[in-house]
C-alpha positions in Angstrom: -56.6 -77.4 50.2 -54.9 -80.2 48.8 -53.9 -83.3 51.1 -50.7 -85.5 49.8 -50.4 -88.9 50.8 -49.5 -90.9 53.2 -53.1 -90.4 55.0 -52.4 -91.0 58.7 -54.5 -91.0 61.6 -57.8 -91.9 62.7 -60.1 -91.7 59.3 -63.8 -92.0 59.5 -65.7 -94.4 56.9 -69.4 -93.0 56.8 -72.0 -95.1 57.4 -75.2 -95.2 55.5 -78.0 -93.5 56.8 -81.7 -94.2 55.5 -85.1 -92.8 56.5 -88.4 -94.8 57.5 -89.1 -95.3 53.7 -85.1 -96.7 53.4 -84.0 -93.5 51.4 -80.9 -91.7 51.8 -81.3 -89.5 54.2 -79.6 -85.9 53.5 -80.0 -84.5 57.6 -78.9 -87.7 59.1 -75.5 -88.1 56.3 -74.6 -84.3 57.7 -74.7 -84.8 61.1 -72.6 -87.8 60.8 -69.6 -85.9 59.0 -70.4 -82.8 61.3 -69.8 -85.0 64.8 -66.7 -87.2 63.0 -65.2 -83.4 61.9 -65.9 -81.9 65.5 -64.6 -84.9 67.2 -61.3 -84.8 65.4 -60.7 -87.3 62.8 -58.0 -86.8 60.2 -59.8 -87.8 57.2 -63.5 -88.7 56.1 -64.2 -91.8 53.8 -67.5 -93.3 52.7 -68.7 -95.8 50.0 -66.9 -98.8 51.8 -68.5 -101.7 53.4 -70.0 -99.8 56.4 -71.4 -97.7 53.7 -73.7 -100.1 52.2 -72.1 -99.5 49.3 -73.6 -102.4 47.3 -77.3 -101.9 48.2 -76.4 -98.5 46.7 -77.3 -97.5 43.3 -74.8 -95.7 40.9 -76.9 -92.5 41.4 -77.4 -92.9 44.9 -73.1 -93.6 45.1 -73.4 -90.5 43.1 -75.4 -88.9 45.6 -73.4 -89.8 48.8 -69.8 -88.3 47.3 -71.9 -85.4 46.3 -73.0 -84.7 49.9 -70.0 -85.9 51.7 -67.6 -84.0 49.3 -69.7 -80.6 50.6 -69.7 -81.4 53.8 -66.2 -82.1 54.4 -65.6 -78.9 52.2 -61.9 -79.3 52.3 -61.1 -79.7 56.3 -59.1 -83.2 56.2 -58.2 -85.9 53.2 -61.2 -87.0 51.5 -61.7 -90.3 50.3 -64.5 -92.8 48.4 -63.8 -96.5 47.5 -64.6 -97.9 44.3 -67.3 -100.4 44.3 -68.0 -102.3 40.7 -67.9 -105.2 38.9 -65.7 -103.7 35.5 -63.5 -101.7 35.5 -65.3 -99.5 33.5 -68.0 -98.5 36.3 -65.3 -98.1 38.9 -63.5 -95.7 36.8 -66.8 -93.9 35.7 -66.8 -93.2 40.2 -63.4 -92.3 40.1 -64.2 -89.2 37.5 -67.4 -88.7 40.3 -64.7 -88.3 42.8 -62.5 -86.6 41.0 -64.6 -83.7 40.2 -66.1 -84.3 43.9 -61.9 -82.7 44.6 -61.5 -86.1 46.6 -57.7 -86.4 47.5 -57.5 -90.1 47.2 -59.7 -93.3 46.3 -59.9 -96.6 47.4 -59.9 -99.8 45.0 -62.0 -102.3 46.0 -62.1 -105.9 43.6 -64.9 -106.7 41.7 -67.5 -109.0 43.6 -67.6 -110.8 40.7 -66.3 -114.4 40.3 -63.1 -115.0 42.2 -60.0 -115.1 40.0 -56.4 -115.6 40.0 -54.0 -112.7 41.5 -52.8 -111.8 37.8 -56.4 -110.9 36.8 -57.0 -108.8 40.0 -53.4 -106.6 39.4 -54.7 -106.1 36.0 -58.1 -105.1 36.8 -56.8 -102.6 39.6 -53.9 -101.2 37.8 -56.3 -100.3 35.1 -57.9 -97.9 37.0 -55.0 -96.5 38.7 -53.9 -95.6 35.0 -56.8 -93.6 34.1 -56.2 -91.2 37.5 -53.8 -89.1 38.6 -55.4 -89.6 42.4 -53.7 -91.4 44.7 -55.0 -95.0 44.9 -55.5 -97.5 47.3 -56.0 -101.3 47.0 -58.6 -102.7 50.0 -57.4 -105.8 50.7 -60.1 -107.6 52.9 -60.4 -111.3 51.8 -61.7 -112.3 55.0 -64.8 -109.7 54.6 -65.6 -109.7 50.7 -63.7 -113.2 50.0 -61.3 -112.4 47.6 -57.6 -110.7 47.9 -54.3 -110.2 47.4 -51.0 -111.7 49.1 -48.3 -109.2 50.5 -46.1 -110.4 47.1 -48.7 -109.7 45.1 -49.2 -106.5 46.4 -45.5 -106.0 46.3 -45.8 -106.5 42.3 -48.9 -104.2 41.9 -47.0 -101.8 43.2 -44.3 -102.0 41.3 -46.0 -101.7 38.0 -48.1 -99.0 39.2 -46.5 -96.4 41.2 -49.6 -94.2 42.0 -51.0 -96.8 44.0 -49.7 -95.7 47.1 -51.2 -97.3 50.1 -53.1 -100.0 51.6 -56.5 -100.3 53.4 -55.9 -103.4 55.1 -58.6 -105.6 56.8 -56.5 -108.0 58.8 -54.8 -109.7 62.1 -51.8 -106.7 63.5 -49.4 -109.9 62.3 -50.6 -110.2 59.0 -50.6 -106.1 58.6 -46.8 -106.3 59.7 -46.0 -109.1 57.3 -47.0 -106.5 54.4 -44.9 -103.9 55.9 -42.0 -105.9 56.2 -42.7 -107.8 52.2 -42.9 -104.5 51.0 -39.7 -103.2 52.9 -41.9 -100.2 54.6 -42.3 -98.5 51.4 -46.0 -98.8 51.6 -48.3 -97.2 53.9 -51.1 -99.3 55.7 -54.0 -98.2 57.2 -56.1 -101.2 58.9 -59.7 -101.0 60.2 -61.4 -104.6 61.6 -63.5 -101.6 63.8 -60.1 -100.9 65.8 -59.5 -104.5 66.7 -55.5 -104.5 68.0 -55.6 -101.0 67.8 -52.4 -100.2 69.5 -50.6 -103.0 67.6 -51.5 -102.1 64.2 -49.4 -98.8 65.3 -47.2 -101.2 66.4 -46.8 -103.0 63.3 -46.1 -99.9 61.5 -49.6 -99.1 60.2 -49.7 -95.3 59.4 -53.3 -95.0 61.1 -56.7 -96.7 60.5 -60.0 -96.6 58.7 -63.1 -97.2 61.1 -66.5 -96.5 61.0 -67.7 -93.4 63.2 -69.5 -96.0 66.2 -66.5 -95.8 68.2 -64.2 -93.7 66.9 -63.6 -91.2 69.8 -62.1 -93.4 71.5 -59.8 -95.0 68.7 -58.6 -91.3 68.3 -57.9 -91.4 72.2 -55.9 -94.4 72.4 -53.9 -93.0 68.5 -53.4 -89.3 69.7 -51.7 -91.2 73.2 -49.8 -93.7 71.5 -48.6 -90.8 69.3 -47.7 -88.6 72.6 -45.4 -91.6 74.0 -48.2 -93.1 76.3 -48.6 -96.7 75.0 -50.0 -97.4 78.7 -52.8 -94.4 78.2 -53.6 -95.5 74.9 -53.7 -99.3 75.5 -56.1 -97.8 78.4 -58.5 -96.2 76.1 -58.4 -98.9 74.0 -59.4 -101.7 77.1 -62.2 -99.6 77.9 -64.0 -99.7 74.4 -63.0 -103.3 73.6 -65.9 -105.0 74.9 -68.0 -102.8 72.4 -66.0 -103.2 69.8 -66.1 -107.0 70.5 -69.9 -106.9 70.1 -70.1 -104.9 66.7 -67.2 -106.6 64.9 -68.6 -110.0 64.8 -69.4 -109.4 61.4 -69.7 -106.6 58.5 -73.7 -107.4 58.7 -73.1 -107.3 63.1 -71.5 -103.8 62.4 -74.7 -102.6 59.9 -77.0 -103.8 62.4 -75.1 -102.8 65.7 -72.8 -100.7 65.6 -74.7 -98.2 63.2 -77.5 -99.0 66.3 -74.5 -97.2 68.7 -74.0 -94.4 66.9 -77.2 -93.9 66.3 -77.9 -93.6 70.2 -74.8 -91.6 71.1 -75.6 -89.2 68.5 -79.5 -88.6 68.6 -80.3 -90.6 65.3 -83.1 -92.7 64.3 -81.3 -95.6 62.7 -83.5 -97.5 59.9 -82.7 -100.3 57.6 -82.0 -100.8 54.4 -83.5 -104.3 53.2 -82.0 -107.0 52.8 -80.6 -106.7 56.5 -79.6 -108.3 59.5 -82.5 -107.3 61.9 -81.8 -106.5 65.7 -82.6 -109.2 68.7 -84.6 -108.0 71.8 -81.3 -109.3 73.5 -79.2 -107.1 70.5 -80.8 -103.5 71.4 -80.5 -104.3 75.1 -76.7 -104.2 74.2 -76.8 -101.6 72.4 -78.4 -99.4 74.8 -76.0 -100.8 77.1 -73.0 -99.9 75.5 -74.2 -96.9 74.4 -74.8 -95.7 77.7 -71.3 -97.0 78.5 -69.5 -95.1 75.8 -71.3 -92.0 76.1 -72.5 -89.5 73.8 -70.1 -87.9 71.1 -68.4 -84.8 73.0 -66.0 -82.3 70.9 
């Protein structure tokens, strides 16, 4: 089944998962598409930041689209971001996810350097040349230090009409200031873990892009908003923002913690790939606290 753009909803970004001897590990990666796929999501992502992506080899990025392409098998819009430092290695992934039957990718700069906007519009409408995917541009220059201003995303657009969206990584005001530069025209999806959920949807974002820790109850608060009931969903999303608090205080908080969560609400051993930020005594007593708070995953 083909899926067309825009993507909306509530999108899962896989984490990562490693065994005791920090390999990939198959069982684990299944489980976590299994209980984001039984819990409702409307697409499954991997290869971003909550991925690990860049303690990833090529093989092992190989590996991961491989596993997650088979077991999404076609249910909701599939997705991989681009992670590389030419364009010729990010478009070497893009023919991975291609014949992976991926339904978009994700564009992520080179953590290379840090250049002017011109060179990054060049470097990403390169690749969105050699697809015929949809393409979106992450734009996260508080996270990986470099980005993109609404007008310059305006003008990558405008010279490259397959890129079609936005996976955004910023303040509900900043996400509307992109809507309104780029007059609507462009979809946004935001994910800061589910921060301001309700007033991304607000702004106009089409959905969001979140790893799996907490994402039952994003896809609470999104499926009430939806329905009408901005009271119900700002109510789902008061009762997990303490844990999303705690995780978000950092991508390398969110690796740590937040993969820590999920881990405990869905019966995983969670292991670390080196270099890491290692948990506190303090840490896993929150984690065990909010995990008990949250809840295992339920259908």
């Amino acid at each position: 089944m083909a899926f067309k753009p825009p993507f909306t909803g509530i999108h899962a970004i896989a984490f990562a998962l490693f065994d005791a001897q920090e390999r990939l590990d198959r069982a684990a990666m299944k489980r976590q598409t299994e209980i984001c796929l039984g819990l409702g999501v409307h697409g499954m992502a991997a290869l971003g930041l909550a991925t690990e992506v860049s303690k990833l080899s090529l093989a092992e990025r190989r590996t991961v689209i491989d596993w997650v392409a088979e077991d999404v098998a076609g249910k909701v819009p599939l997705a991989f971001t681009m992670f590389g430092g030419s364009v010729a290695e990010q478009v070497e992934q893009v023919r991975a996810a291609e014949a992976a039957k991926a339904d978009w990718v994700i564009l992520q700069p080179p953590m290379v350097g840090s250049f002017g906007a011109a060179e990054y519009i060049r470097f990403f409408g390169r690749i969105a040349e050699a697809t015929s995917l949809p393409v979106a541009i992450q734009n996260a220059p508080a996270y990986m230090g470099r980005g993109l201003s609404s007008e310059d995303i305006r003008e990558l657009v405008r010279q490259h009409p397959n890129i079609c969206l936005i996976k955004g990584e910023g303040p509900a005001t900043d996400i509307q200031q992109l809507i309104s530069v780029t007059e609507g025209r462009l979809p946004v999806m935001n994910g800061r873990g589910g921060l301001e959920l309700a007033d991304n949807l607000r702004a106009g974002c089409v959905g969001l892009l979140l790893a799996p820790d907490t994402i039952d109850y994003a896809l609470r608060a999104y499926n009430r908003f939806l329905a009408g009931d901005a009271e119900g969903a700002e109510e789902a999303y008061r009762e997990v923002l303490p844990a999303i608090v705690f995780i978000m205080q950092s991508i390398e908080s969110l690796l740590c913690y937040g993969k820590r969560i999920f881990g405990a609400r869905a019966g995983i051993e969670i292991h670390d790939r080196s270099p890491a930020q290692r948990p506190s005594a303090f840490g896993l007593e929150l984690v065990k606290r909010y995990a008990e708070q949250l809840g295992p995953y339920a259908a």
